[in-house]
C-alpha positions in Angstrom: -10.6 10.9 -19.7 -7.6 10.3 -21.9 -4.9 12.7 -22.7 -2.1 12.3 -25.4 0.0 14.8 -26.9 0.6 12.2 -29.8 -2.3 11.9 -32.1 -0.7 7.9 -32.9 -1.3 7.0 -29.4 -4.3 8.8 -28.9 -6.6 6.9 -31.5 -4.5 3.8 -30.3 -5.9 4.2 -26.7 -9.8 4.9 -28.1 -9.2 2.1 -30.3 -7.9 0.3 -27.2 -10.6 0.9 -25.0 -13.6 0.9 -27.8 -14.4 -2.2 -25.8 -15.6 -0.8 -22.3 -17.8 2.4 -24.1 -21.0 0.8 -22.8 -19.1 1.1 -19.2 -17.2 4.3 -19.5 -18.1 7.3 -20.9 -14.6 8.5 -22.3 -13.1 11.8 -22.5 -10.0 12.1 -24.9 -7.9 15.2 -25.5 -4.6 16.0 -26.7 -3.5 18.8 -24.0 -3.3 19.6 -20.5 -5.2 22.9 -21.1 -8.6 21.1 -22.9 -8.0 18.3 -20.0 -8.5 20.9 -17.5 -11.6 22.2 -19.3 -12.9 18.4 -19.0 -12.5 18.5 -15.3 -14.4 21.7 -14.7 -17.5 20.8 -16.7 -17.6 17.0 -16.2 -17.4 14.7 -13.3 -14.5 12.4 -14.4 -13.8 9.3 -12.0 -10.4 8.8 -13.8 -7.7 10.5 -15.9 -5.0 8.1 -18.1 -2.2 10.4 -19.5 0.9 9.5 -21.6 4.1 10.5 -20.8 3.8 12.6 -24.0 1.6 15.7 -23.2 1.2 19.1 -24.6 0.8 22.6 -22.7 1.7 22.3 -18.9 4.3 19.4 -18.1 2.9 16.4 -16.8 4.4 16.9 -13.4 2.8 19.9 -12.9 -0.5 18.6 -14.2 -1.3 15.4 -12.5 -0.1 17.4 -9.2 -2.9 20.0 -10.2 -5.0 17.6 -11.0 -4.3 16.1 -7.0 -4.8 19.0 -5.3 -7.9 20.5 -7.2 -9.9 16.7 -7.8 -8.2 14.7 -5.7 -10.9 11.6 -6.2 -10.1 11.5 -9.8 -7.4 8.3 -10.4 -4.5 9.0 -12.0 -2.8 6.5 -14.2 0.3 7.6 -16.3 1.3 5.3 -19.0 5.1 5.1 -20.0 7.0 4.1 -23.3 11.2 3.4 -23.1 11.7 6.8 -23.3 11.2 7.6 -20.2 14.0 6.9 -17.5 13.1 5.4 -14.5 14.1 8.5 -12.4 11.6 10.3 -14.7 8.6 7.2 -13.6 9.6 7.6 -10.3 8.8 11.6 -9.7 5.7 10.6 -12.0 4.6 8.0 -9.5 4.3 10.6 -6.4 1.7 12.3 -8.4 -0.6 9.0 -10.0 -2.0 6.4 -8.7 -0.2 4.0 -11.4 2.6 4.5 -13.5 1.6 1.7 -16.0 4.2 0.6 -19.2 3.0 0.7 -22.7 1.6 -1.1 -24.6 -1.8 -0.5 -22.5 -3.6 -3.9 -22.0 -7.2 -3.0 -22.0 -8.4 -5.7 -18.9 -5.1 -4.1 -16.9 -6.7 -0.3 -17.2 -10.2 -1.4 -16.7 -9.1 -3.6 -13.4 -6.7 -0.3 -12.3 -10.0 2.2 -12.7 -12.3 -0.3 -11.2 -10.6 -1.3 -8.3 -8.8 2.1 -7.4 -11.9 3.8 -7.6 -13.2 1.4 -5.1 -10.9 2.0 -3.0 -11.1 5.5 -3.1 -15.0 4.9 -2.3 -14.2 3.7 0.6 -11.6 5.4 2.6 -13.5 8.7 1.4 -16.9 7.1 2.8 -18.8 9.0 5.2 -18.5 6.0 7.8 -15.1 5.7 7.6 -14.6 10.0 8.3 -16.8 9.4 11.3 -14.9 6.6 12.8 -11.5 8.8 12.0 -13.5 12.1 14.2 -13.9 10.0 17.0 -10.6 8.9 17.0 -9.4 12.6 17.5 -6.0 13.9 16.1 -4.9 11.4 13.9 -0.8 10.6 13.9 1.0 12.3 11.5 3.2 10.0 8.9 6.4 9.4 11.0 8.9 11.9 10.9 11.9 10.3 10.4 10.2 7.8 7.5 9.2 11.3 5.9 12.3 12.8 5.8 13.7 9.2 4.4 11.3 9.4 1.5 12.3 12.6 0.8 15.7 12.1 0.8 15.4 9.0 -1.6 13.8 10.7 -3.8 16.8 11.7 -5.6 18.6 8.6 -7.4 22.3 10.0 -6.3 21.3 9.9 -2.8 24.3 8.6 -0.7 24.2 5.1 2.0 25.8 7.8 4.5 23.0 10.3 4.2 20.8 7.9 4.6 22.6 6.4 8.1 22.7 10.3 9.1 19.2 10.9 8.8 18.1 7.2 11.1 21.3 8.6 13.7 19.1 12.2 13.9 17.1 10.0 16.2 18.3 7.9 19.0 15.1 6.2 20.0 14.6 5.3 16.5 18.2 4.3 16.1 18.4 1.8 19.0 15.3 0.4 17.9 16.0 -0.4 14.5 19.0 -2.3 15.5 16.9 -4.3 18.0 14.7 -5.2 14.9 17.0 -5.5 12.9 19.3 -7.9 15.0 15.9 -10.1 15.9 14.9 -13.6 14.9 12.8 -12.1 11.8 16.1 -11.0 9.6 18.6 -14.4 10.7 21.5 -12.6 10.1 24.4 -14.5 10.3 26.4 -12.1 12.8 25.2 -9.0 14.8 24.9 -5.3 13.2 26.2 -2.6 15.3 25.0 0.5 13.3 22.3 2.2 11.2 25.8 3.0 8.9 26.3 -1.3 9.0 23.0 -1.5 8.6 22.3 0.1 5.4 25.5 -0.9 3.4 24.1 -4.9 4.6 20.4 -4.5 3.9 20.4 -1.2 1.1 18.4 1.8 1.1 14.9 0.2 0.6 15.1 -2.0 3.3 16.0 0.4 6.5 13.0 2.3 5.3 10.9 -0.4 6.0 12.3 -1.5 9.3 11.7 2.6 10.2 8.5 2.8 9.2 7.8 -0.6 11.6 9.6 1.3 14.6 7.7 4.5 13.9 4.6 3.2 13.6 4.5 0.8 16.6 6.7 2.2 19.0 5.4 5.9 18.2 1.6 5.5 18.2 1.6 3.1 21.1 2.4 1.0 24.0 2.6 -2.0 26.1 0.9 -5.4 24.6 -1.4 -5.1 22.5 1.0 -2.8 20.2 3.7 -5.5 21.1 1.5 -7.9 19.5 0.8 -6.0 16.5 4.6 -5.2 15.8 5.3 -9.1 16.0 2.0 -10.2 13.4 3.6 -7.0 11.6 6.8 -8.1 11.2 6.5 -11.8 10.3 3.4 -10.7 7.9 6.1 -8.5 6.1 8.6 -10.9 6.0 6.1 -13.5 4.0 5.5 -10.9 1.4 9.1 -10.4 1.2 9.3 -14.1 0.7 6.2 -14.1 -2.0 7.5 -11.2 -3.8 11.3 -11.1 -3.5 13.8 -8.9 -3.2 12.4 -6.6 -6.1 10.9 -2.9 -6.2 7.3 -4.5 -5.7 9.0 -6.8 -3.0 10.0 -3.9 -0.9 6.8 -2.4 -1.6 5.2 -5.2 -0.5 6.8 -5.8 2.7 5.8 -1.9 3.7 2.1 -2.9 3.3 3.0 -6.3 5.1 3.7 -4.1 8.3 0.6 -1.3 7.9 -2.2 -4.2 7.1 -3.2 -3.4 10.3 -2.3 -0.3 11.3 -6.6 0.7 11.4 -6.6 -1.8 14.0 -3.8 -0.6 16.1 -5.6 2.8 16.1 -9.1 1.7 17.1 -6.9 -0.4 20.1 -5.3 2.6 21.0 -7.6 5.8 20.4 -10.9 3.8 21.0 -10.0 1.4 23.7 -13.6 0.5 25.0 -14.6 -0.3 21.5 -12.1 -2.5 21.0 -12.8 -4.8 23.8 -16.7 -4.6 22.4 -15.5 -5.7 19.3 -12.8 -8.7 21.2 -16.2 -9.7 22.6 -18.6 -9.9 19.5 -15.3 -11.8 17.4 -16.8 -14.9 19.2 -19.6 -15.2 17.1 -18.8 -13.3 14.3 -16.0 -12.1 12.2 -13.7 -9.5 13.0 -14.2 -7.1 10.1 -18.6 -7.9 10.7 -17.8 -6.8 14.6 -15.9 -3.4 13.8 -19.0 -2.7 10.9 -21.8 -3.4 13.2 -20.0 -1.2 16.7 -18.0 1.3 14.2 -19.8 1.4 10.6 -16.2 0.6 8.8 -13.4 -2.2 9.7 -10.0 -1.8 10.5 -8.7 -2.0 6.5 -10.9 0.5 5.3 -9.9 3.0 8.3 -6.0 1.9 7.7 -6.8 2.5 4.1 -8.3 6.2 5.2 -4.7 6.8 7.0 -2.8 6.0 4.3 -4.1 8.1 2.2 -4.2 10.6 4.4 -0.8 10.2 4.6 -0.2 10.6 1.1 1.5 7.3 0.8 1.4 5.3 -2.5 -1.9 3.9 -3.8 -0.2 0.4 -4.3 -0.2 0.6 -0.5 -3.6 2.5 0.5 -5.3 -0.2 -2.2 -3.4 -3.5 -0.6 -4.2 -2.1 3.2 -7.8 -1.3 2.2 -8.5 -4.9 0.7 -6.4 -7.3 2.6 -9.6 -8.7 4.2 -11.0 -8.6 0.5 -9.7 -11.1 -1.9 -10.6 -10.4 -5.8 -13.2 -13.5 -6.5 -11.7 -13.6 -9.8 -8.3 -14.3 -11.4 -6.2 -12.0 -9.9 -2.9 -10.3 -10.8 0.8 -10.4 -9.6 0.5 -6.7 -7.5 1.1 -5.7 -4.3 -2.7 -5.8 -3.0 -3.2 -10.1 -4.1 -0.1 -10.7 -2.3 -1.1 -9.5 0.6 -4.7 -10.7 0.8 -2.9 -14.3 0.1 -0.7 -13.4 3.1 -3.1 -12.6 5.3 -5.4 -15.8 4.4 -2.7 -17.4 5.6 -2.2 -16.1 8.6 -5.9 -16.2 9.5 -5.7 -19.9 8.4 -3.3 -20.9 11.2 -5.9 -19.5 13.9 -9.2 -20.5 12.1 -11.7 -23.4 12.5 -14.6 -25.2 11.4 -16.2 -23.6 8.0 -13.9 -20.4 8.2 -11.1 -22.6 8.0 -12.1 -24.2 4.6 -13.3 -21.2 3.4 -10.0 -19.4 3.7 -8.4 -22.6 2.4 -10.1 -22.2 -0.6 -9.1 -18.5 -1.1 -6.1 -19.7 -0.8 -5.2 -22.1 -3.3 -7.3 -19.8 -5.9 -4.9 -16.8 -4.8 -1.9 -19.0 -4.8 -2.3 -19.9 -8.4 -1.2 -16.1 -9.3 2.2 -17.1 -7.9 3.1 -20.8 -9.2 6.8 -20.8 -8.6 6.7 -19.4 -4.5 7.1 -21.9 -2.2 3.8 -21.6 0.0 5.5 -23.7 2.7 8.3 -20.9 3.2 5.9 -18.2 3.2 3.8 -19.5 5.9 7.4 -20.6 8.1 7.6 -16.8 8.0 3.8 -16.4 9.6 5.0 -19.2 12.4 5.0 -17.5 16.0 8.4 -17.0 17.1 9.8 -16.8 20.6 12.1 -13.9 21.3 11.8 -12.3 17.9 12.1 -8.7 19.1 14.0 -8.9 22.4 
């Protein structure tokens, strides 16, 4: 379905996707109120608004929308009128806040592949597995009272450092990460305050997030040796993706690739070690399907969601092990499946190995000016990285 409040834009979108009608059957309406009366008659997989909508404001809509059909994607598309404080509060309520002018190949990849992905975290395999995992860990509280926080563009580096101090554990741990191998800074930091005026806002997000995750849900090795493959993934998709929004973005899903492993390690120990044992004949993500019905990515995926995180993440987690077969796009989700071909690569032999060589120089060609040699120098073991 496609809503517009601007009859210009409206015919430019049917115009726009005339080309996919024998794929799509299309919806498109000019208010929130007619939209709504398309979504209680029809099943609709996905719903593109522009910014410029009549009746209900958009806000308000797409979070109806969530909470009443929450399968149906959500894709916002935005001209330069709106601000980027305005895309931002938009983006907690799609799935993709896209800017105009709409390229139809873009839209028809977004609906495709997030309706995939909502296929399968919704799956009925993947809601057994998460039953028999028991009460699932709640987002981490100090990450969630971050986000909040942030939210609001005129949020303070202080407020910030107040809300990390709240939490002692959390505090000393951050500056353990933070003063490891994986950041090379050139001197010690002292302080979440020191911290956060050195690194900024999006980056002490991340690094809680890592220490709520790992040190919260679990313990001893194996969680150890998730944080360390965690950190040093994250720090390649920093290095792939830069020091931009979709940088930090990406070095969130760097450390939750794998967080549906750490919970089958943790909630469904003697599993695990089934699955350690069937890994010698057959791949990882075949051994989880065949003991559990779903693998670790599609049950991170499911968490994520859960969660209520961004679908930039919940897609990238839920296809890491998943590569698109053909050209793919500069977004969160191809970086990290290049990433994590990578790492697999150092480990792998025989056919496997050429195999994910392959997927990687196709991936690789979606990013010609990153130097592949520094990414993977961040995927190298490193002794003493968290002391």
């Amino acid at each position: 379905m496609v809503l517009s409040g601007d009859v210009q834009v409206l015919e430019g979108l049917r115009r726009s996707l005339r080309v996919f009608q024998n794929a799509w059957a299309t919806h498109f309406v000019d208010s929130t109120t007619e939209a709504l009366g398309v979504l209680a008659l029809h099943p609709v997989e996905a719903l593109i608004c522009d910014s410029k909508v009549n009746g209900l404001e958009l806000e308000a809509f797409l979070a109806l929308v969530r909470e009443q059909w929450p399968t149906v994607v959500r894709a916002v598309l935005c001209g330069t009128d709106v601000k980027p404080e305005q895309a931002l509060r938009l983006a907690r309520t799609a799935h993709q806040v896209l800017k105009k002018p709409l390229i139809p190949g873009q839209m028809f990849d977004l609906v495709e592949r997030a309706s995939m992905v909502l296929g399968l975290v919704r799956s009925d395999r993947v809601k057994l597995v998460l039953t028999k995992l028991g009460s699932l860990p709640a987002l981490p509280v100090t990450y969630e009272k971050l986000a909040e926080l942030t939210s609001n563009p005129d949020v303070s580096l202080d407020e910030v450092a107040t809300v990390v101090e709240r939490d002692p554990a959390v505090t000393a741990n951050v500056l353990k990460i933070i003063n490891s191998a994986y950041f090379g800074l050139p001197r010690r930091v002292s302080s979440v305050r020191e911290t956060v005026k050195y690194l900024g806002i999006q980056p002490l997000k991340n690094i809680v997030l890592t220490v709520e995750v790992f040190e919260g849900m679990a313990s001893g090795p194996t969680a150890k040796d998730l944080q360390m493959s965690a950190l040093a993934r994250a720090c390649a998709m920093r290095e792939l993706l830069g020091r931009t929004s979709m940088g930090e973005a990406a070095f969130a899903a760097g450390i939750l690739a794998d967080i549906g492993q750490l919970l089958i390690a943790t909630r469904l120990p003697i599993d695990m070690a089934a699955i350690r044992r069937d890994m010698a004949t057959q791949s990882q993500e075949d051994a989880e399907r065949a003991r559990l019905g779903s693998s670790h990515a599609e049950l991170g995926g499911a968490l994520l969601s859960l969660w209520n995180l961004p679908s930039a993440l919940v897609e990238a987690v839920t296809l890491h092990h998943s590569p698109p077969a053909a050209a793919a796009s500069v977004n969160v989700a191809t970086a990290l499946a290049l990433v994590c071909a990578m790492e697999e690569e150092l480990h792998a032999e025989g056919a496997r190995k050429v195999e994910l060589s392959a997927t990687i120089a196709r991936l690789a060609e979606v990013f010609p000016t990153v130097n592949l040699q520094a990414v993977r120098r961040q995927l190298a073991p490193r002794e003493h990285a968290v002391a």
